[in-house]
C-alpha positions in Angstrom: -32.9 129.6 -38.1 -30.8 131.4 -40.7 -30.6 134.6 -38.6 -29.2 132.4 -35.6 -26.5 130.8 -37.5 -25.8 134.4 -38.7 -25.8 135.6 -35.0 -23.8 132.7 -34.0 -20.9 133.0 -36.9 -20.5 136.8 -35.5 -20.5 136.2 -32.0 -17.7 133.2 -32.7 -15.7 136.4 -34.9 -16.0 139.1 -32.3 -15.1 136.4 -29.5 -11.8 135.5 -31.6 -10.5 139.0 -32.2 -11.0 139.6 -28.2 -8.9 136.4 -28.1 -6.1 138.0 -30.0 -5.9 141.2 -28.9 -5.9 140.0 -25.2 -3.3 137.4 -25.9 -1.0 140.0 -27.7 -1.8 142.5 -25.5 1.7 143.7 -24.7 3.6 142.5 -27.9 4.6 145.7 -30.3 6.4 146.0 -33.7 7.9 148.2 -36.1 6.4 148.4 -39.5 8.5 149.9 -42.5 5.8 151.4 -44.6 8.7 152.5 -47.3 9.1 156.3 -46.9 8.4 156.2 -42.6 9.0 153.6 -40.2 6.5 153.3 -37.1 8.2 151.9 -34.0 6.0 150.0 -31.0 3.2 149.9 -32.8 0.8 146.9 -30.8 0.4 143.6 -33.0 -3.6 144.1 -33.0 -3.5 147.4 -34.1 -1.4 145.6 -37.0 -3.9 142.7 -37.9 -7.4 144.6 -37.1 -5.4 147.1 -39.6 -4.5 144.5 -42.0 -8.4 142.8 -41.7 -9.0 146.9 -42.5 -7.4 147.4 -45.6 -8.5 144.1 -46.7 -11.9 144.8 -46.4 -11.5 148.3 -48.6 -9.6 146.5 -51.3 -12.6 143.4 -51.6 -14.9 146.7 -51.4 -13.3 148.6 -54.6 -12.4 145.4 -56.2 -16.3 144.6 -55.7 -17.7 147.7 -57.0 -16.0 147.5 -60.1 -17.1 144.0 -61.0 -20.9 144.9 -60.3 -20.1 148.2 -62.2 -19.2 145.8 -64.8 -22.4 143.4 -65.0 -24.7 146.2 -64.1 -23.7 147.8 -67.6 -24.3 144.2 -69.2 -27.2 144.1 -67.5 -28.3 147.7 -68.8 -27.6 146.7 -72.4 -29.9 143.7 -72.2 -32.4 145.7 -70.9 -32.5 147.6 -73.5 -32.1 145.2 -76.5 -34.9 143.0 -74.6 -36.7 146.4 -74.9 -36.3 147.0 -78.4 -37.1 143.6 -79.3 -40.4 143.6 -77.5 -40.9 147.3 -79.1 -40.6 145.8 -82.8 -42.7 142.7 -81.6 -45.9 145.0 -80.4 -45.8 147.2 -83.6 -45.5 143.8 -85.1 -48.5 142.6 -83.3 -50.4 145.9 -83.9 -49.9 145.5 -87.9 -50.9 142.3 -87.4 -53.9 143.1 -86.0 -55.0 146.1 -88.3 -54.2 142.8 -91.4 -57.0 140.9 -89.2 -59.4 144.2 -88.7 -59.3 144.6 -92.6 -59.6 140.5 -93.5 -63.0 140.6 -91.0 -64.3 143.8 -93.0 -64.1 142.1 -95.7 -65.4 139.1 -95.1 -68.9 140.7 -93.3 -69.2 142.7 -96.5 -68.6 139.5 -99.3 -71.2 137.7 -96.1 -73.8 140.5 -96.6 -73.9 140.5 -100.6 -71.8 143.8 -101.2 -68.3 143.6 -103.0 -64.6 144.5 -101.3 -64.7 147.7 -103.6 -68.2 149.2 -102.0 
């Protein structure tokens, strides 16, 4: 159902800019871009232009926010990392404590001493 409403929300898109370049068809304009003037340029050259450049500056302004929290993300990786490092050799001492304790206790079980 999702993919419909996806299929649907484009065709409605594509069927509105056909609306506006047909209905401004003939109209031109003249754009002062600073250092050059276009004269007769068409109005939906102008707005598909316009959608254009929007669509670049969401793009860089995008990639530099997920630059952002990718890096964040990468330096709680690695803490997380670290963390679960000292834990293991934690465990693993831990676990040689309980190897020696169990010697210990079959030895004192069996008669012997802790020095033998």
């Amino acid at each position: 159902m999702r993919r419909f409403y996806g299929l649907a929300g484009l065709a409605v898109v594509i069927l509105a800019g056909v609306a506006f370049a047909w209905g401004n068809a003939g109209r031109e304009v003249a754009i002062n871009l600073g250092i050059v003037t276009l004269d007769s340029v068409p109005v939906t050259f102008v707005a598909f232009g316009g959608m254009v450049v929007g669509m670049a500056v969401v793009l860089v302004a995008g990639i530099n926010a997920d630059l952002k929290v990718r890096k964040l993300l990468r330096e709680r990786h690695m803490k997380e990392s670290l963390a679960e490092g000292e834990r293991s050799t934690e465990l693993g001492r831990s676990t040689e404590r309980g190897r020696s304790t169990e010697r210990a206790t079959s030895v004192v079980r069996e008669g012997g001493t802790l020095l033998e």
